[in-house]
PDB file of the backbone (N, CA, C, O) and the ligand in Angstrom, with CONECT records:
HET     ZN  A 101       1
ATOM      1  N   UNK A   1       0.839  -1.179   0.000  1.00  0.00           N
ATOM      2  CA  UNK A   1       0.000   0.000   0.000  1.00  0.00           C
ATOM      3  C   UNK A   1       0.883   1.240   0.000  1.00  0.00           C
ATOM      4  O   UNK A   1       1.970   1.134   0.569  1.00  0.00           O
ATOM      5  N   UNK A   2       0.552   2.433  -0.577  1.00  0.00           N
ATOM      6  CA  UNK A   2       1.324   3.406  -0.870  1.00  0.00           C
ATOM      7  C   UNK A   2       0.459   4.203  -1.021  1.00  0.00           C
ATOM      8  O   UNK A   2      -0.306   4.330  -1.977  1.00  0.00           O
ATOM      9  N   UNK A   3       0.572   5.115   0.448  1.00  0.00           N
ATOM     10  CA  UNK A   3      -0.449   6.491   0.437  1.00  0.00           C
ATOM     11  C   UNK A   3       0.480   7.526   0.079  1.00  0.00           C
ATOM     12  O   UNK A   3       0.356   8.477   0.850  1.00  0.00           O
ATOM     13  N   UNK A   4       1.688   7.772  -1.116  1.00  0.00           N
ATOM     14  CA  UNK A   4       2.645   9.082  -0.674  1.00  0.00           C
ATOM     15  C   UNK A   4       1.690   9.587  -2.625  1.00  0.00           C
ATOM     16  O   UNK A   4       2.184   9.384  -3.733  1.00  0.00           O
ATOM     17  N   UNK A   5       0.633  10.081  -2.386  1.00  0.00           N
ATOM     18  CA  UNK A   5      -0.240  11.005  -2.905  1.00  0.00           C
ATOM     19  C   UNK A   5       0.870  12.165  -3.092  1.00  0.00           C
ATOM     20  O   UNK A   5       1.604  12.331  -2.118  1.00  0.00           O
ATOM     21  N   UNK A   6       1.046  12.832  -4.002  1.00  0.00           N
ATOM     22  CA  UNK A   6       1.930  14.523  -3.927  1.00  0.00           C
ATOM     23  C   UNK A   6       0.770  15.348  -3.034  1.00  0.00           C
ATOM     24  O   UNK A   6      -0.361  15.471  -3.505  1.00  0.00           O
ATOM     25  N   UNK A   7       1.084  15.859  -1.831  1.00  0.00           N
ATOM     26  CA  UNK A   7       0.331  16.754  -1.280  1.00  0.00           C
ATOM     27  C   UNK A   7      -0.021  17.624  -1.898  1.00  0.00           C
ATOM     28  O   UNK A   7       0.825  17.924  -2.740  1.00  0.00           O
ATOM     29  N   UNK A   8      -0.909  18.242  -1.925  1.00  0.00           N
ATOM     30  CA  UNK A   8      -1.489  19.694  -2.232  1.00  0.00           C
ATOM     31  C   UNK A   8      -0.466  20.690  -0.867  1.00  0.00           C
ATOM     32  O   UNK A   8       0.318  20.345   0.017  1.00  0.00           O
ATOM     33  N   UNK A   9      -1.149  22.307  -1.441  1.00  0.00           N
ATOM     34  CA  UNK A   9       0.056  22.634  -0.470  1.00  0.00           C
ATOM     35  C   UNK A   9      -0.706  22.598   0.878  1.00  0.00           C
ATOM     36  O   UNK A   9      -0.280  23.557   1.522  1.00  0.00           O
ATOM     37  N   UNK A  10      -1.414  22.091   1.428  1.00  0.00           N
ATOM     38  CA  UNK A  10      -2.436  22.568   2.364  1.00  0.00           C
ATOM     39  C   UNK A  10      -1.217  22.504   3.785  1.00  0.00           C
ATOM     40  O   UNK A  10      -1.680  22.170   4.876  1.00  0.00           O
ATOM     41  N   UNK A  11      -0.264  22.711   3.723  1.00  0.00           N
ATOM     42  CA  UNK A  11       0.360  22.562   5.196  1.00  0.00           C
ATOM     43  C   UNK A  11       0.892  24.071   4.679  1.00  0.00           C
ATOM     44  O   UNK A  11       0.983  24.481   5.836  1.00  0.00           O
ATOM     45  N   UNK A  12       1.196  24.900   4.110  1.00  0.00           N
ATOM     46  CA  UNK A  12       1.870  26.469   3.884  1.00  0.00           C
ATOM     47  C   UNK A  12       1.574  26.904   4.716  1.00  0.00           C
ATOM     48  O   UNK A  12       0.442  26.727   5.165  1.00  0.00           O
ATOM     49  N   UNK A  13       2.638  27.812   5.397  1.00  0.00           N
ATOM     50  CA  UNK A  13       1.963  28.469   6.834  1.00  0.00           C
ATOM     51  C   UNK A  13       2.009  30.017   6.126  1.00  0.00           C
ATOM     52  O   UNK A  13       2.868  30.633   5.496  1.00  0.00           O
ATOM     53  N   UNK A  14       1.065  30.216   6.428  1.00  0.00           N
ATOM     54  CA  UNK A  14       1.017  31.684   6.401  1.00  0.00           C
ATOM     55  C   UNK A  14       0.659  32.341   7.770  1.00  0.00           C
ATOM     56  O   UNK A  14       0.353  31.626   8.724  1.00  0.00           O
ATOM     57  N   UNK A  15       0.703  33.879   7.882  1.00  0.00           N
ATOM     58  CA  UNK A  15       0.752  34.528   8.830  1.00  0.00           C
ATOM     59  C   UNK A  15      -0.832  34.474   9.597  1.00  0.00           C
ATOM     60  O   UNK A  15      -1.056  34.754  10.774  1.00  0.00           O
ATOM     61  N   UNK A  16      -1.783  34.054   8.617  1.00  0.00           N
ATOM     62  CA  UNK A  16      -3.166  34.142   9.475  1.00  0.00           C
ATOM     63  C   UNK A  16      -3.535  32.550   9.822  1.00  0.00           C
ATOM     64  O   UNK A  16      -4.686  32.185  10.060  1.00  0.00           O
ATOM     65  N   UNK A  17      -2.368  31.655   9.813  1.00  0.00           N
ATOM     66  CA  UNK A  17      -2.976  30.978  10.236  1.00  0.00           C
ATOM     67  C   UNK A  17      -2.522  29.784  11.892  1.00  0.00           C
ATOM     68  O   UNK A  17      -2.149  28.647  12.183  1.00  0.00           O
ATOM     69  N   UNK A  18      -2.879  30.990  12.449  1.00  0.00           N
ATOM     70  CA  UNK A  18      -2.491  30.340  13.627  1.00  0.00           C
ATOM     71  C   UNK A  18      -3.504  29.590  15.173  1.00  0.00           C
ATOM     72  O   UNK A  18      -3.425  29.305  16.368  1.00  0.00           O
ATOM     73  N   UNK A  19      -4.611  29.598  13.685  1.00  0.00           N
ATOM     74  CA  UNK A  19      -5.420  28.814  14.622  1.00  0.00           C
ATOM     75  C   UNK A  19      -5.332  27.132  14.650  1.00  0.00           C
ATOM     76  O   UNK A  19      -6.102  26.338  15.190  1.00  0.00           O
ATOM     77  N   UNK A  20      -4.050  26.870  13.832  1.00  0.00           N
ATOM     78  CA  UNK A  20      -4.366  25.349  13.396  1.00  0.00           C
ATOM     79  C   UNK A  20      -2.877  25.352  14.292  1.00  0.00           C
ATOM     80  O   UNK A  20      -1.893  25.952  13.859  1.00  0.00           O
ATOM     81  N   UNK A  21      -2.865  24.826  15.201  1.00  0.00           N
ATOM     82  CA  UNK A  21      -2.192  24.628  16.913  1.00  0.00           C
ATOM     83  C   UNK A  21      -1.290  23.262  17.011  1.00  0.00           C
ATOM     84  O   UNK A  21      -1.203  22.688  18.096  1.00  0.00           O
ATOM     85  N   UNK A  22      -0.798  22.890  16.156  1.00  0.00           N
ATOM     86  CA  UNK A  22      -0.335  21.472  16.489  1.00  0.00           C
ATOM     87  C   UNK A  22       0.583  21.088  17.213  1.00  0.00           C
ATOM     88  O   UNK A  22       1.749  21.379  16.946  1.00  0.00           O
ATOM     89  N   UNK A  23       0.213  20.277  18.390  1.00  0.00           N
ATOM     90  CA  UNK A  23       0.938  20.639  19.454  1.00  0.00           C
ATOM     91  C   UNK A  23       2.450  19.818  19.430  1.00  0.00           C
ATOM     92  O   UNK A  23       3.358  19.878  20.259  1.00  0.00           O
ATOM     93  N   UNK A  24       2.364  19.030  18.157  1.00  0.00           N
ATOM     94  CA  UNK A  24       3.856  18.125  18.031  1.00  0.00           C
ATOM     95  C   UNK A  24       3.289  17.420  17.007  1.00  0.00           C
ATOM     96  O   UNK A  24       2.143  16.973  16.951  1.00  0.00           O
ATOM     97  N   UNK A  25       4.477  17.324  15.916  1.00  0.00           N
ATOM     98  CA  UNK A  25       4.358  16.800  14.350  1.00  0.00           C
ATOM     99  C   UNK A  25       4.645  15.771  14.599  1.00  0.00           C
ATOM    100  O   UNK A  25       5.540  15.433  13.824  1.00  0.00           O
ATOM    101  N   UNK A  26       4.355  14.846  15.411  1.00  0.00           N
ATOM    102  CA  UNK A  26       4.227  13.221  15.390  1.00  0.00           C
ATOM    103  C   UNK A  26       5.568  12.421  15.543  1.00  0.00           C
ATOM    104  O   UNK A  26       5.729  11.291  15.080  1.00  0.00           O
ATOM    105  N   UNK A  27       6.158  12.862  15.979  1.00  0.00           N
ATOM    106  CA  UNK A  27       7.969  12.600  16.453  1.00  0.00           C
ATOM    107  C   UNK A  27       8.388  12.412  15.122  1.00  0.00           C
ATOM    108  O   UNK A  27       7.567  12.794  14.288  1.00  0.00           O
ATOM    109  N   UNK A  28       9.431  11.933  14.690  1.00  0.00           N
ATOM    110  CA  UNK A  28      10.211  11.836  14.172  1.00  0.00           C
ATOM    111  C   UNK A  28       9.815  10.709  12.635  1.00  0.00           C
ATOM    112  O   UNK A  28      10.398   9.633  12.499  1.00  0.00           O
ATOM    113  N   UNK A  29       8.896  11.148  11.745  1.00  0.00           N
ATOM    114  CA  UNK A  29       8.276  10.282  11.062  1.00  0.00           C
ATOM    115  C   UNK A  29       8.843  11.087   9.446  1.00  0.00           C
ATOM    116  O   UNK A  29       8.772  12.239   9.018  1.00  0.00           O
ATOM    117  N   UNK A  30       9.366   9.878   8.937  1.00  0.00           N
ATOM    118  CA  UNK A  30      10.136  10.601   7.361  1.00  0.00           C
ATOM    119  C   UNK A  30       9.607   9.663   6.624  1.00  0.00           C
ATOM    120  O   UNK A  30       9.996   9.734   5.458  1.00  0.00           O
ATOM    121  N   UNK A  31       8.777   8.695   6.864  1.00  0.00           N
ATOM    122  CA  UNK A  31       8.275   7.987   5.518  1.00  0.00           C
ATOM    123  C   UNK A  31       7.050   8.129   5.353  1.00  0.00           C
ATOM    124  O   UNK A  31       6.578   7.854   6.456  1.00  0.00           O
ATOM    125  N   UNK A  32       6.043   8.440   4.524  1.00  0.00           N
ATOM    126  CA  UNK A  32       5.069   8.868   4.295  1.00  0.00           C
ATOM    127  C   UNK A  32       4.242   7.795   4.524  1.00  0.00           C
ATOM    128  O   UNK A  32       3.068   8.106   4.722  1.00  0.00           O
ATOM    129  N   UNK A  33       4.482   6.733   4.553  1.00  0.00           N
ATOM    130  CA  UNK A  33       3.371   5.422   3.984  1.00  0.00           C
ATOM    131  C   UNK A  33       2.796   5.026   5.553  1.00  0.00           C
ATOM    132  O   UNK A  33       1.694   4.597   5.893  1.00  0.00           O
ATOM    133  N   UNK A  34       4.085   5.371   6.405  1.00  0.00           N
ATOM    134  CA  UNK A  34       4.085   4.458   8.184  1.00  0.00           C
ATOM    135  C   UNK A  34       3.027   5.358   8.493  1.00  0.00           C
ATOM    136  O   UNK A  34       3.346   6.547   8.489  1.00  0.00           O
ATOM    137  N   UNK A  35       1.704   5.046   8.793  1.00  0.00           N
ATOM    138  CA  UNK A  35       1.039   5.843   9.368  1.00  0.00           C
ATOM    139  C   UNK A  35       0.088   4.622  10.659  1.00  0.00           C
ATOM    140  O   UNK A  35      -0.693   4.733  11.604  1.00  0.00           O
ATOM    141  N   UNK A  36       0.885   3.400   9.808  1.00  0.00           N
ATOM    142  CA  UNK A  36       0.069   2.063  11.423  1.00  0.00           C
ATOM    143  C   UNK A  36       1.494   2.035  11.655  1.00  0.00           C
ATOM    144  O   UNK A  36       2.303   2.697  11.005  1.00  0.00           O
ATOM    145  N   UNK A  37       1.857   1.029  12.868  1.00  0.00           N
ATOM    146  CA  UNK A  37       3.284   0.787  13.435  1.00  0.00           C
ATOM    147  C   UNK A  37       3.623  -0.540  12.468  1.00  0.00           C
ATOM    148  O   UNK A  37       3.065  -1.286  11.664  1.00  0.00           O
ATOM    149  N   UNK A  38       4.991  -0.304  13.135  1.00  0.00           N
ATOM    150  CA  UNK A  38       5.536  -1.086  11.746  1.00  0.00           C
ATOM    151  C   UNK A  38       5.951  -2.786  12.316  1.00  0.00           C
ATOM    152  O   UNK A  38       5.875  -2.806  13.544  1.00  0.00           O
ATOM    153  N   UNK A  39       6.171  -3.532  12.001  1.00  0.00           N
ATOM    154  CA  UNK A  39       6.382  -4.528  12.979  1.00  0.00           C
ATOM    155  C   UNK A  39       7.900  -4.438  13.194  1.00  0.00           C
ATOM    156  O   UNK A  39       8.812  -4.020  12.481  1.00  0.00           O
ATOM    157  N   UNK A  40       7.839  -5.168  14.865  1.00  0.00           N
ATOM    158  CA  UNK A  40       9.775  -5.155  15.044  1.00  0.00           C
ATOM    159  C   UNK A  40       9.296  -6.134  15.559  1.00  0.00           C
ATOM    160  O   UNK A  40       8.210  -6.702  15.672  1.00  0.00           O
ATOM    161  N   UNK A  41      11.356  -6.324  16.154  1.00  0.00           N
ATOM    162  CA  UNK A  41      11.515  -7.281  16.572  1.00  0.00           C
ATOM    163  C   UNK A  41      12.336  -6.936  18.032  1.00  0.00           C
ATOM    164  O   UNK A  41      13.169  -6.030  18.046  1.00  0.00           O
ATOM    165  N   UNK A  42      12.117  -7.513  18.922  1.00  0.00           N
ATOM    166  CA  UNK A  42      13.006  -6.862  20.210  1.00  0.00           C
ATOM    167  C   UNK A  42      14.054  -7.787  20.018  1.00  0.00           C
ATOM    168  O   UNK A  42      13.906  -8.947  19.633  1.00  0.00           O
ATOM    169  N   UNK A  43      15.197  -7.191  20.321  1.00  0.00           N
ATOM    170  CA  UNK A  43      16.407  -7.721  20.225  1.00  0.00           C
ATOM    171  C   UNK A  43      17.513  -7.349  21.546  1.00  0.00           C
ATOM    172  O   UNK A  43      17.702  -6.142  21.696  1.00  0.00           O
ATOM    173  N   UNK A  44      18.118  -8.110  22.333  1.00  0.00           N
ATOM    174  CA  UNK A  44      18.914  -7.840  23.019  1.00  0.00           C
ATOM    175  C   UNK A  44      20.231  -8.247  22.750  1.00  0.00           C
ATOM    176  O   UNK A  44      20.787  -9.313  22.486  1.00  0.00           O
ATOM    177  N   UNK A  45      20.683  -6.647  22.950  1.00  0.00           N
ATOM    178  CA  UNK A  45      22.235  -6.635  22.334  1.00  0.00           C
ATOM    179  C   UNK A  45      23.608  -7.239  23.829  1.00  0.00           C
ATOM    180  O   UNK A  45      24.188  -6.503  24.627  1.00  0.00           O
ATOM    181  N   UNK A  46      23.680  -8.308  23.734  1.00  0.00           N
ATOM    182  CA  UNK A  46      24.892  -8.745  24.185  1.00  0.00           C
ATOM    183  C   UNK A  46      26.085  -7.488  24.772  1.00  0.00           C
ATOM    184  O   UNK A  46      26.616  -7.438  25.881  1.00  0.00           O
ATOM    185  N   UNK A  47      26.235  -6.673  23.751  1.00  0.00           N
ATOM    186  CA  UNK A  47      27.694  -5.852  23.651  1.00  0.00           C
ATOM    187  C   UNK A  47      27.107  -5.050  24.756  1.00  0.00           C
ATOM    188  O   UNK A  47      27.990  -4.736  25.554  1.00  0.00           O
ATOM    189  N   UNK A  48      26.032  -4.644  25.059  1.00  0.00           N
ATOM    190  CA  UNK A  48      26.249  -3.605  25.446  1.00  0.00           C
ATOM    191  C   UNK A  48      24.936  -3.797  27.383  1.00  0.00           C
ATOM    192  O   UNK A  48      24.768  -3.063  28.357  1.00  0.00           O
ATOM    193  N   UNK A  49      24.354  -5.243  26.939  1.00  0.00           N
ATOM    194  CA  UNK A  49      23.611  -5.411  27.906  1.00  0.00           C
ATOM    195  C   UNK A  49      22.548  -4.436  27.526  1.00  0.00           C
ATOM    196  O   UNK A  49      21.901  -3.786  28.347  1.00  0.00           O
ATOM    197  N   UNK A  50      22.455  -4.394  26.677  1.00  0.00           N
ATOM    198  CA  UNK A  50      20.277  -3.894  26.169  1.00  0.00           C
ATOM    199  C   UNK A  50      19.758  -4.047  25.449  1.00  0.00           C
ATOM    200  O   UNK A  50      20.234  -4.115  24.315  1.00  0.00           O
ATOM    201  N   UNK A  51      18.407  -4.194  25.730  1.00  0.00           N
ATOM    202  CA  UNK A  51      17.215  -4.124  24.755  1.00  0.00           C
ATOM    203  C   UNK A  51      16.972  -3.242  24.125  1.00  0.00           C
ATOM    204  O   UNK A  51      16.978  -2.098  24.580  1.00  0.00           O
ATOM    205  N   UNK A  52      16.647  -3.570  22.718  1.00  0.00           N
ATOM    206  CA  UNK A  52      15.791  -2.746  21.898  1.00  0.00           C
ATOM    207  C   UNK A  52      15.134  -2.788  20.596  1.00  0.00           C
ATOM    208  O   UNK A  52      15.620  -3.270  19.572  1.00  0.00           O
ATOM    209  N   UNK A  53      14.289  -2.387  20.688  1.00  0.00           N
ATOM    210  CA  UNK A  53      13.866  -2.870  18.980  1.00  0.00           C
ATOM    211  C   UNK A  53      14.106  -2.504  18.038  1.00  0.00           C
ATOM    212  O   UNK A  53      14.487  -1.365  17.768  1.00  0.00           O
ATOM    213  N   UNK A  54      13.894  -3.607  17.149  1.00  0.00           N
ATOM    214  CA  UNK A  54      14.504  -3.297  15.806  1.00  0.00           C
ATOM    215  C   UNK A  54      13.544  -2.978  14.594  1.00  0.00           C
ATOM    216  O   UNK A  54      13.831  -4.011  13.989  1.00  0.00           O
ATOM    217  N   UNK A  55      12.964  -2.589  14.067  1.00  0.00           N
ATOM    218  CA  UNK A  55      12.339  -2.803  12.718  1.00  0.00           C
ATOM    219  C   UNK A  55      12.078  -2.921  11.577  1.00  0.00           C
ATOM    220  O   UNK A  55      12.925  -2.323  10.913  1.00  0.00           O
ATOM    221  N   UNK A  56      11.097  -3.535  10.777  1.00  0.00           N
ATOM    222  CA  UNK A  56      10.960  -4.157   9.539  1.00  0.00           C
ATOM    223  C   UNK A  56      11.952  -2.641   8.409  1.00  0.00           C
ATOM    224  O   UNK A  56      11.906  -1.427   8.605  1.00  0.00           O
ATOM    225  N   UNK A  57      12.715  -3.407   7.325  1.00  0.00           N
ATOM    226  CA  UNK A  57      13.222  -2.147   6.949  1.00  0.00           C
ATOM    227  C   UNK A  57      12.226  -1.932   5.467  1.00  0.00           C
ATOM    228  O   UNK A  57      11.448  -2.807   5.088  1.00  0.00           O
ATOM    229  N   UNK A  58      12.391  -0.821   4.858  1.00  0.00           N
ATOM    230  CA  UNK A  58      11.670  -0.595   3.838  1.00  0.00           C
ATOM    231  C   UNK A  58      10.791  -1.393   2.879  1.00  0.00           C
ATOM    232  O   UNK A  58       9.615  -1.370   2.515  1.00  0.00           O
ATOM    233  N   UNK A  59      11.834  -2.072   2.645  1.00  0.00           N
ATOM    234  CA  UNK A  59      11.830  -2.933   1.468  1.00  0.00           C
ATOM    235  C   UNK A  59      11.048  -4.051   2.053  1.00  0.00           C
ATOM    236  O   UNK A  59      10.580  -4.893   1.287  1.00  0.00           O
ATOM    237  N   UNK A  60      10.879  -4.133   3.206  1.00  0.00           N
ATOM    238  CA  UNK A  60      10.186  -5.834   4.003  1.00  0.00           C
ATOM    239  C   UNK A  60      10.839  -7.459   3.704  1.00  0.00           C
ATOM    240  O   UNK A  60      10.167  -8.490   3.752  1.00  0.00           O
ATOM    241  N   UNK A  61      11.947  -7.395   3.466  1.00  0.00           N
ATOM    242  CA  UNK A  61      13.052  -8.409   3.494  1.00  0.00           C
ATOM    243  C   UNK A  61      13.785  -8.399   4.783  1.00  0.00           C
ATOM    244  O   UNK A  61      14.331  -9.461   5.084  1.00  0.00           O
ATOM    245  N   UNK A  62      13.877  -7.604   5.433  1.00  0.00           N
ATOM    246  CA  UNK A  62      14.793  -8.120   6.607  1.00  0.00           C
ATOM    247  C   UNK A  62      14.260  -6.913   7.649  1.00  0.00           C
ATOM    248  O   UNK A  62      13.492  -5.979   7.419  1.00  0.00           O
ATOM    249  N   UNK A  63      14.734  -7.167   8.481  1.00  0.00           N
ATOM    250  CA  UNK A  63      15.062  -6.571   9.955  1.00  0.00           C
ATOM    251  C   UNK A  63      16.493  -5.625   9.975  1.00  0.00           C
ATOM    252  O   UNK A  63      17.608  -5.993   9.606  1.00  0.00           O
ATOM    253  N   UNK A  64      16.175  -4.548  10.417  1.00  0.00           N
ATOM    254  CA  UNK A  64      17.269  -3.671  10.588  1.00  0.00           C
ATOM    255  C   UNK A  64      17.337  -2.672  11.939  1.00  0.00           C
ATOM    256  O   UNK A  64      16.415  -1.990  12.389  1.00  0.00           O
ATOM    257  N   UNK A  65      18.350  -2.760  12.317  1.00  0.00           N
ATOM    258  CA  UNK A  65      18.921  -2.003  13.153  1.00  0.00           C
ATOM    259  C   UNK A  65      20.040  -1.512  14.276  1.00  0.00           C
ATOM    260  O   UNK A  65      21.065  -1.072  13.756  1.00  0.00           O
ATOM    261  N   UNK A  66      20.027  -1.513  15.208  1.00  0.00           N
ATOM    262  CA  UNK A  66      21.792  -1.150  15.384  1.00  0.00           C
ATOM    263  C   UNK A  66      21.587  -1.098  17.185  1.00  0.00           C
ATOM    264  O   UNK A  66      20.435  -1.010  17.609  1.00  0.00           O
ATOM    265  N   UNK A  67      22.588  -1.149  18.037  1.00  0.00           N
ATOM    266  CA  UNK A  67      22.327  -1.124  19.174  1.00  0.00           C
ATOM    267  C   UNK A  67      22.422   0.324  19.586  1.00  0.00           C
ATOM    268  O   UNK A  67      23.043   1.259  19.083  1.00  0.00           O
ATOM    269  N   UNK A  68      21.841   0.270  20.364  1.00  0.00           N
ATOM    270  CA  UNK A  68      21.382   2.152  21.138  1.00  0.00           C
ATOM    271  C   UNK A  68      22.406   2.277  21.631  1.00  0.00           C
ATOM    272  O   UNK A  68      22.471   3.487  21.850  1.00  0.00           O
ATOM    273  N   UNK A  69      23.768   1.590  22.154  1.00  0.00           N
ATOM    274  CA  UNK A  69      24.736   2.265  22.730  1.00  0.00           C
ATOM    275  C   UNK A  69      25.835   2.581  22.142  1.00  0.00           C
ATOM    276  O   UNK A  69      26.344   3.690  22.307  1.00  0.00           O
ATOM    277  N   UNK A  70      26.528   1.358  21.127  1.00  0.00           N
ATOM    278  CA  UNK A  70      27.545   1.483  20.538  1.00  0.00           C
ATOM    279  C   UNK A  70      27.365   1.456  19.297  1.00  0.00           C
ATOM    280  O   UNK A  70      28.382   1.624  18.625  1.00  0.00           O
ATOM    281  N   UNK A  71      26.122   1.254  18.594  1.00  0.00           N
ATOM    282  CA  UNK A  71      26.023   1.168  16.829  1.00  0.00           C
ATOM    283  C   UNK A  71      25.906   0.095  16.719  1.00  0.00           C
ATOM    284  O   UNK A  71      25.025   0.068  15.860  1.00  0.00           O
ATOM    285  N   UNK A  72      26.166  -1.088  16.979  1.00  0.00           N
ATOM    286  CA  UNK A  72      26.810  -2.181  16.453  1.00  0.00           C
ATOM    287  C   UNK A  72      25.339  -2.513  15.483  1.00  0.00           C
ATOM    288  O   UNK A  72      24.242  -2.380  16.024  1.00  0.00           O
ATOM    289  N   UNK A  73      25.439  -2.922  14.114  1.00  0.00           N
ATOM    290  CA  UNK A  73      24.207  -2.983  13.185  1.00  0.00           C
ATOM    291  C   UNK A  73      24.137  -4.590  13.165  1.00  0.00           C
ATOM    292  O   UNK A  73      24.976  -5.488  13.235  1.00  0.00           O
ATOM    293  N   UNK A  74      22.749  -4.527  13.037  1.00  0.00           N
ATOM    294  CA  UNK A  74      22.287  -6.102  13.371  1.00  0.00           C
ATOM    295  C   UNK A  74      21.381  -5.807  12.253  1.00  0.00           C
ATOM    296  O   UNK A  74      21.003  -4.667  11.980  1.00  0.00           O
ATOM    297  N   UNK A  75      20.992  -7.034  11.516  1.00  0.00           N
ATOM    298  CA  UNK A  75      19.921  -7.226  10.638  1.00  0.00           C
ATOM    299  C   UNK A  75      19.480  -8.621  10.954  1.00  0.00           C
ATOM    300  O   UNK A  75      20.321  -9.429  11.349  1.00  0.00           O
ATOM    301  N   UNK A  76      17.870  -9.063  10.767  1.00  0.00           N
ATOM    302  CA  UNK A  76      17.386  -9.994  10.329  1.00  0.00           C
ATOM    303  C   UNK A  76      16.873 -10.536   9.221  1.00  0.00           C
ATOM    304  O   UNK A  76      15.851  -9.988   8.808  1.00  0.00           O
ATOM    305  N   UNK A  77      17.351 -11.611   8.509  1.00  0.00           N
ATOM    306  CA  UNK A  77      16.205 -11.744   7.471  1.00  0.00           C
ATOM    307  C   UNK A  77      15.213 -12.394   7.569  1.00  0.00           C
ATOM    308  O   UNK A  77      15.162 -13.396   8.283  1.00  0.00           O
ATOM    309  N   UNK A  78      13.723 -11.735   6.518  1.00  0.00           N
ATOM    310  CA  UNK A  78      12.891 -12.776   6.726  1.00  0.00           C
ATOM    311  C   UNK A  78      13.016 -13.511   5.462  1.00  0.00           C
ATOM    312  O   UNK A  78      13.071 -13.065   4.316  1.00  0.00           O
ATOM    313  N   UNK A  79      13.061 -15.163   6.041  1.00  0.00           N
ATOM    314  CA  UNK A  79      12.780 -15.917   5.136  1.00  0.00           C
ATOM    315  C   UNK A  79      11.095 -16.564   5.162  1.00  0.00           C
ATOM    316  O   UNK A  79      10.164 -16.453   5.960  1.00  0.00           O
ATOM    317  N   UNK A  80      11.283 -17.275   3.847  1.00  0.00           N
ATOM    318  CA  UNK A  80       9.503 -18.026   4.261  1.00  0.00           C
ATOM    319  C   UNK A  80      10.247 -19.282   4.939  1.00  0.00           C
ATOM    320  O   UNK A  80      11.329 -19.844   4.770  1.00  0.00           O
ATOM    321  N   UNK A  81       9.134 -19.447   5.793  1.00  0.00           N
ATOM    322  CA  UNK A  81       9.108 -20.514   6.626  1.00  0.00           C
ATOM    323  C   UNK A  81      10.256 -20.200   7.387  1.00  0.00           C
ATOM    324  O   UNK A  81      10.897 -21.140   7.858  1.00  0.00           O
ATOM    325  N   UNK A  82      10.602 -19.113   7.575  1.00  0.00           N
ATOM    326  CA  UNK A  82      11.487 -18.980   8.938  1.00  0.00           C
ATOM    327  C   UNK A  82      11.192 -18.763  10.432  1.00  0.00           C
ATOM    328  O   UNK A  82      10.003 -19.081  10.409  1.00  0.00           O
ATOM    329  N   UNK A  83      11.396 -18.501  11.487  1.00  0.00           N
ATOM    330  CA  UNK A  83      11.485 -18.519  12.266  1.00  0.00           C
ATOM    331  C   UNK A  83      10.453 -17.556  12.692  1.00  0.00           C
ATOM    332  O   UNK A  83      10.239 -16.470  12.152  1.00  0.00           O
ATOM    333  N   UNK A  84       9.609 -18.225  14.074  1.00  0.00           N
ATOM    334  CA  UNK A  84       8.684 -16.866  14.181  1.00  0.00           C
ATOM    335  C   UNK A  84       8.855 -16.370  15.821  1.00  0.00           C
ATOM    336  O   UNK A  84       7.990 -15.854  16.529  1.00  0.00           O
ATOM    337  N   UNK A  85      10.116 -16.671  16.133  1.00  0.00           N
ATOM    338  CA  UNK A  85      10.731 -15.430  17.309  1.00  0.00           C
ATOM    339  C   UNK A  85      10.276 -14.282  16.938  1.00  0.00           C
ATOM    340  O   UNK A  85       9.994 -13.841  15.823  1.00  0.00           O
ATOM    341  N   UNK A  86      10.211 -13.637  18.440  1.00  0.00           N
ATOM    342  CA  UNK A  86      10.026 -11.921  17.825  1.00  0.00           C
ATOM    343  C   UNK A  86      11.242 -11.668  18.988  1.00  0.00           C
ATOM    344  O   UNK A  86      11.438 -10.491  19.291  1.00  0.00           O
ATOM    345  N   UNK A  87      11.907 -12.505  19.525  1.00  0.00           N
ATOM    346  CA  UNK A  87      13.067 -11.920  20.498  1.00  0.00           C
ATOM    347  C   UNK A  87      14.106 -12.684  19.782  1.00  0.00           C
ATOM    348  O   UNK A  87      13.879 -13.805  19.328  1.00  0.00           O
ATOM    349  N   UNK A  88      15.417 -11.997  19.661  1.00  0.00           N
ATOM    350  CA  UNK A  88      16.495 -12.080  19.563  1.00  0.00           C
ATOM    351  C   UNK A  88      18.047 -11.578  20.223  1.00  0.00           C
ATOM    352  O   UNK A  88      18.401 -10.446  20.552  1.00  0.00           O
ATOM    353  N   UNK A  89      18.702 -12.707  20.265  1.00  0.00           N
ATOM    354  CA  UNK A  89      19.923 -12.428  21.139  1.00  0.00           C
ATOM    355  C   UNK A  89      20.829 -11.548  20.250  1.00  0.00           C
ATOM    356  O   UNK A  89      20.907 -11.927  19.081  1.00  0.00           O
ATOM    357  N   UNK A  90      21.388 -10.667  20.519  1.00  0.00           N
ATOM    358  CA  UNK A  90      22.923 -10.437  19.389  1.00  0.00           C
ATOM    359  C   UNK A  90      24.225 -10.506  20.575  1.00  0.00           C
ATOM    360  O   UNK A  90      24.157 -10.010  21.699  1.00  0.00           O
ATOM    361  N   UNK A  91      25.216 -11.133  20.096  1.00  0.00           N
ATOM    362  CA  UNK A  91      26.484 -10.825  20.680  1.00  0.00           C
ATOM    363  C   UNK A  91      27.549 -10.090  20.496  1.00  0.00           C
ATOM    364  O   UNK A  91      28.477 -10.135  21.304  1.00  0.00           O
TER     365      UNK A  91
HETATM  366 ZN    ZN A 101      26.342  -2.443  21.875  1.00  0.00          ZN2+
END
């Protein structure tokens, strides 16, 4: 599914319009399409002693992401008929 429609300009701010109040642009969201959550996977990183999740990457072939303390990048792939953990160890 692919809602990235070309907007109209309806977000232009102009000076009269400051009745439209938004109190926070939805944290940190750069892909147009994520508007349900995306699936992850919790993963605990060995290196560093933490949890955290990871999630599905663009393309929906694998798992991507990196540990919150030191970087270290971890990916999963999905295969068919693979594995249906949603926790994973990294070392
Ligand atoms: Zn680490």
């Amino acid at each position: 599914m692919n809602h990235s429609n070309s907007k109209p300009a309806a977000t232009e701010i102009t000076s009269e319009l400051d009745l439209v109040c938004e109190p926070e642009s939805r944290t940190t969201d750069r892909s147009p399409s994520s508007s349900t959550a995306r699936p992850f996977l919790g993963v605990h990183f060995h290196c560093c002693q933490v949890y955290a999740r990871i999630f599905i990457a663009a393309d929906g072939t694998a798992y991507r992401g990196s540990c919150p303390r030191c970087g270290k990048p971890v990916s999963f792939r999905i295969g068919e008929g693979g594995t249906s953990h949603r926790f994973f160890d990294v070392y």
